[in-house]
N, C-alpha and C positions, 0 to 999 in steps of 0.2 A: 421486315419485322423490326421492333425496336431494338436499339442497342443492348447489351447486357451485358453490363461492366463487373455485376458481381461473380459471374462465371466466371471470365477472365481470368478473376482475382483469385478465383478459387482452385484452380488448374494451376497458375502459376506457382498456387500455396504447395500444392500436392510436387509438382515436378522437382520445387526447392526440398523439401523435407522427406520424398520417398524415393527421389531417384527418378519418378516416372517419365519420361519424354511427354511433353503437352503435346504431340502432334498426334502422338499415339493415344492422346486423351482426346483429341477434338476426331479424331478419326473415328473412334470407338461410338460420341455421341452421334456421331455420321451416320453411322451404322444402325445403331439401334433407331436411329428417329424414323426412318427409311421404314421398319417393321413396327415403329407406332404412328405414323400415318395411312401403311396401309390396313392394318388393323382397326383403326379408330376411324377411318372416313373411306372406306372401303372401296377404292379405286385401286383400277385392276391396271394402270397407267405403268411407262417404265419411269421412278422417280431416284432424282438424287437433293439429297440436303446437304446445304452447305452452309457454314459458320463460319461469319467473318472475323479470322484472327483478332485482328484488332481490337472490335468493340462487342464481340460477343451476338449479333445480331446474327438470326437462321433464317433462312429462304429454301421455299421445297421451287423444284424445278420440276417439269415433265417431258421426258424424254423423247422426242418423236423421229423419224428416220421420213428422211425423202426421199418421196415416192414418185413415179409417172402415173400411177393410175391409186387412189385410193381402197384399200382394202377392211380396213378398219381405223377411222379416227383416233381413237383412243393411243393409238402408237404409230400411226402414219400420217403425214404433213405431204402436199405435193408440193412438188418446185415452184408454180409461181408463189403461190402462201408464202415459201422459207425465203423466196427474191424481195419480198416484200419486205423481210427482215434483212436483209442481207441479200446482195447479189453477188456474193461466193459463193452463194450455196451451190452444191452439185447433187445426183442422184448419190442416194446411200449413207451420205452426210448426218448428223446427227444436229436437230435444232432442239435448243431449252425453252420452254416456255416457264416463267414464273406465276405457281400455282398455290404458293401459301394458302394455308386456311387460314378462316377466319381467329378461329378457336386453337390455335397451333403452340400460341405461346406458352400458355399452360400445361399443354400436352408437352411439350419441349424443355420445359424445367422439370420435369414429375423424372421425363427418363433420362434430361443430363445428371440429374442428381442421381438417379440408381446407377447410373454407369459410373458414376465418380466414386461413389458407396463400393462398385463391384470393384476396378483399378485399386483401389486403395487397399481392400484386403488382399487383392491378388501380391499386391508390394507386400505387404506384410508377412503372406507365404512365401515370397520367391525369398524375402530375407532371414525367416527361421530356415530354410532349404538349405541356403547357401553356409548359412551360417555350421547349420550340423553335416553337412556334407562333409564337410573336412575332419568331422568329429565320429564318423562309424567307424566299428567297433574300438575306441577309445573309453574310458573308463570315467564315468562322472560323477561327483554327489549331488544327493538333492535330500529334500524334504518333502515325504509325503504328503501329499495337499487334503486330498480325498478319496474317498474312495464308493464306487459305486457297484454293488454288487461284487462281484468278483473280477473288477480293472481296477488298479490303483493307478491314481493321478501323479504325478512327481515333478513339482517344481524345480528348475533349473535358472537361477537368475527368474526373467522375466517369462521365460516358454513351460507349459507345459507336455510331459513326458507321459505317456503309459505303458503300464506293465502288464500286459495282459497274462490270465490264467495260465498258458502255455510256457510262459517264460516266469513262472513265479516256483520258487523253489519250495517242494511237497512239505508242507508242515506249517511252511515260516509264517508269522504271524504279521499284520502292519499294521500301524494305526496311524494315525493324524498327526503331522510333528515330527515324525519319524526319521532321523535323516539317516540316506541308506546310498550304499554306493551299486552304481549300475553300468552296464554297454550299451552302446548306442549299437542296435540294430540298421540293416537299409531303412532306407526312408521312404514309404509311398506314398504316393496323392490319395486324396478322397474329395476330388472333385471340388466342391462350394464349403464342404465343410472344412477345410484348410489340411494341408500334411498331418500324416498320422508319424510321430515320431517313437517308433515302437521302441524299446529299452529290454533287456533281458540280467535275471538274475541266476541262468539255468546256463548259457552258453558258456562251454570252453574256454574261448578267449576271457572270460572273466576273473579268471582264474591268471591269466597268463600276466593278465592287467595288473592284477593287485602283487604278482612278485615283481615287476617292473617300477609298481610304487615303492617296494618295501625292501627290496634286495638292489643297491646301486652298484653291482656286479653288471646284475642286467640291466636297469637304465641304463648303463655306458657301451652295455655293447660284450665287455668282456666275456660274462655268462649267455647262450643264448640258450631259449626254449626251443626245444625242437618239435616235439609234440604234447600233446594234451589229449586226456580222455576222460571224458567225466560223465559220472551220472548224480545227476542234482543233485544234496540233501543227502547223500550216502558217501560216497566215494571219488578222488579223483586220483589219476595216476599221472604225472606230468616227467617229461624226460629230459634234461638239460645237457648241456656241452660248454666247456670253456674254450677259450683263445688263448688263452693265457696257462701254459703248461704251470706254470708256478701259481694257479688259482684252483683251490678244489670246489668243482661246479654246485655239488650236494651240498658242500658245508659252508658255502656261500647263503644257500636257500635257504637251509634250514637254518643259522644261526648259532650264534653261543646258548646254549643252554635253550637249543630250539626257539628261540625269542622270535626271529623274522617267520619262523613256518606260523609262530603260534597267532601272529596278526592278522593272517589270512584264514587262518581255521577260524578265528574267532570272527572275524567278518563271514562265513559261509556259515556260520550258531553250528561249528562242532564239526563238520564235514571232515574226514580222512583226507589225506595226503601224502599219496608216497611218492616222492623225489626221488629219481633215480637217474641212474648218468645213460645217457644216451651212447651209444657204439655205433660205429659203420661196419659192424663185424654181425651181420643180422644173429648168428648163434648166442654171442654176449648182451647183445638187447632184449632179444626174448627172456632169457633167464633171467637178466632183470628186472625185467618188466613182470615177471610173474611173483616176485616178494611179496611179503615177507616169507613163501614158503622156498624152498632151496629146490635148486636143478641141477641132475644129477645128467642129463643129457638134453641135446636135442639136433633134428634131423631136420635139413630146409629141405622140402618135396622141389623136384623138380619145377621149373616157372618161378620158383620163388614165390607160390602165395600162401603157402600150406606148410605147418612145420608140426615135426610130433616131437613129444616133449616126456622125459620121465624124470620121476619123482621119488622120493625116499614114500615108502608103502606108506609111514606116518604123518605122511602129510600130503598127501593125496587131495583129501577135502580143502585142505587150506588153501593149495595150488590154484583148485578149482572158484574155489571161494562160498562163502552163502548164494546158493539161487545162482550160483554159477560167474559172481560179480565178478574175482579176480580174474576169471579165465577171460570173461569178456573183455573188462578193460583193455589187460594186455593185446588181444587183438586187436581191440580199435585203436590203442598206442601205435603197436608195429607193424600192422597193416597183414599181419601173417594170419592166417585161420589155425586154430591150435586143438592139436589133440593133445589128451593129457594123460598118462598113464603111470601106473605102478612100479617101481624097478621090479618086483615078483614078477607080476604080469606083463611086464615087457621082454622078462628072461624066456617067461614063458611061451610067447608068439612072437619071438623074434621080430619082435617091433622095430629094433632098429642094429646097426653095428657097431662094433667095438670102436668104430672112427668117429662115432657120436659122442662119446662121450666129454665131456668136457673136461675129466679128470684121466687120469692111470684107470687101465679096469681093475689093476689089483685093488683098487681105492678104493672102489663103486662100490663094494659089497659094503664094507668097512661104513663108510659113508654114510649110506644107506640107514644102516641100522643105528650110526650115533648120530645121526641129526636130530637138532635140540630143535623143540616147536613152543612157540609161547603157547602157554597152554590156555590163558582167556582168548588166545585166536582162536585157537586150534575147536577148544570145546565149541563155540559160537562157530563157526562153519560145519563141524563137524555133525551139528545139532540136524541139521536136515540133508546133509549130501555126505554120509560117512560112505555108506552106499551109492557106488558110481556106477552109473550108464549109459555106454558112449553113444547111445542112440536119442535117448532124452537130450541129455547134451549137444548133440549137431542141433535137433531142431531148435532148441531155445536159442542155440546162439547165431544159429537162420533169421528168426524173428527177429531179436532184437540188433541182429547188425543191420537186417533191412530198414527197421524203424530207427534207426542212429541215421543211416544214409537216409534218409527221406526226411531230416530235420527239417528244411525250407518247406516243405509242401506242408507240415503241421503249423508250422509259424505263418503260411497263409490264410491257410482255413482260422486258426485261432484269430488272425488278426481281425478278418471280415467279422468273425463272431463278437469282436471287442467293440468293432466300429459300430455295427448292428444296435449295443448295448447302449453305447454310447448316446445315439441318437434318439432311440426310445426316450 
């Protein structure tokens, strides 16, 4: 065939400006011309094409094997035929015959150019890939681009980002322009339609992001986070620790006059935050972790998964929280499953021992009965869980620990459901 110098030129344009290997381009159109000759002139032959480096010119060859006895032409050659070509030939050998079509050349630019078309966006994938791989879950801004249905697009530099329904935090609104800060999720393929670079406005880490922007305790190290528990748009409970005994971890976060908390609540539109110092003393994390209502005891169950917990009888609901929020968090904080009880009702079924408690028992009573409760908490929990039930209780917090652990399997299905949209 003729030469074809603007191929050349154009392989060599892609290998300079995408990185591509040209070898891996002229193999690729190898490949494909192989499944458009035998598609297109319907020969059942063994064929290879090959493309002369240099000037771009393609040649179909037909592959045939030498034979002592002929079984089929179409892929067998006998020995004296291949002597004819050649008296090396041996049985078994493989002879080329040059079988170009006539009509080859035009079928031969239609598919180098879609294989050039298909490389070239595959470079463009492997480079947003590479590029955010080193950027999961890392915290980014962007500008909402668009938005279709219920995905939002979000500009990053030059890539676009989305946010699918699953990872969009319950309420919040977005429109066009919008610049908003997000995590980068794993990143999955979706085949021809390029990486799906999914972003979240719901996960944990997001949270962990923005005090590392805003608290440089923790960018350096000094402060660290130790866990996080959040439930989007409502509540987050995050646990800190310092390195630095002359650094106080909470009031690091929270700031002079709560300034550093108040930039993170204001980038989550209002979300709670309670900061609290993380222990390796599992008794002093739990009670922690259960504020703003006070603990008056608590018991690590053997195994260490399970710990019961008592409370001043007046803040019972708060402990628990609305719909059970605070009891939940703190479990997904310290990883303990928590029962929560009354000091009345703990005296009464000897819930626990005197070795429980975390103060003097002569204290406990005393205690008990003068713990101060804010009362806008107290009324707003108290509004639907004044009345406690340990059995409601277990099951909700059954539910929703299993759906806390099964985040990844929701952010797949969501994801598919985004992509699905998308393509529509």
């Amino acid at each position: 065939m003729p030469a074809n110098s603007e191929l050349i030129d154009t392989i060599g344009l892609i290998e300079k400006e995408k990185g591509i290997d040209k070898e891996i381009l002229f193999e690729a159109i190898e490949s494909s011309l192989i499944s458009a000759c035998k598609k297109n002139f319907g020969t059942s032959q063994n064929i290879r094409v090959s493309i002369d480096r240099n000037n771009g010119a393609v040649n179909v060859f037909a592959q045939k094997e030498v034979v002592e006895e002929i079984e089929d032409a179409t892929l067998q050659v006998s020995l004296e035929e291949a002597r004819e070509i050649n008296l090396e030939y041996n049985i078994g050998d493989i002879v080329e015959f040059v079988v170009t079509p006539r009509d080859f050349g035009r079928i031969s630019a239609q598919t180098a150019k879609q294989v050039v078309v298909q490389k070239f966006r595959e470079a463009e994938r492997n480079k947003i890939i590479k590029e955010f791989k080193d950027r999961e879950y890392r915290l980014l801004s962007g500008v909402v681009e668009r938005i279709e249905g219920r995905n939002v697009f979000i500009a990053v530099g030059q890539n676009e980002l989305i946010l699918l329904p699953a990872e969009q935090i319950p309420g919040e609104q977005y429109y066009v322009n919008q610049r908003i800060k997000v995590l980068v999720l794993d990143i999955k393929e979706s085949g021809g339609r390029g990486p799906l670079i999914p972003v979240s406005r719901t996960h944990p880490d997001l949270v962990a992001r923005l005090f590392e922007q805003e608290v440089p305790e923790v960018a350096d190290g000094t402060v660290v986070i130790r866990a996080v528990a959040r439930e989007a748009g409502h509540r987050t409970k995050i646990a800190v620790a310092s390195l630095n005994t002359n650094v106080d971890p909470v009031g690091s976060c929270v700031g002079a006059g709560g300034q550093r908390v108040n930039v993170v609540v204001n980038e989550l539109n209002g979300e709670k935050i309670d900061i609290i110092s993380h222990s390796d003393n599992p008794k002093e994390f739990i009670a922690a972790a259960l504020s703003p209502a006070i603990v008056l005891a608590v018991r690590v169950e053997a195994g260490g998964k399970a710990a019961k917990i008592v409370v001043p009888d007046n803040q019972l609901s708060l402990a628990i929280g609305r719909e059970g929020q605070n009891a939940r968090l703190a479990a997904k904080l310290t990883g303990f499953r928590i029962d929560i009880k009354s000091y009345s009702k703990a005296l009464e079924e000897g819930f626990i021992s005197n070795d429980d408690m975390l103060g003097d028992e002569e204290e406990a009573a005393p205690a008990a009965d003068a713990a101060v409760v804010d009362e806008a908490q107290y009324a707003e929990a108290a509004a639907e869980y004044y009345e406690y039930d340990d059995d409601d209780y277990d099951d909700e917090y059954d539910d929703e620990y299993d759906e806390y652990d099964e985040y990844d399997d929701e952010y797949d299905d969501a994801a598919a459901e985004g992509d699905d949209n998308k393509q529509d």
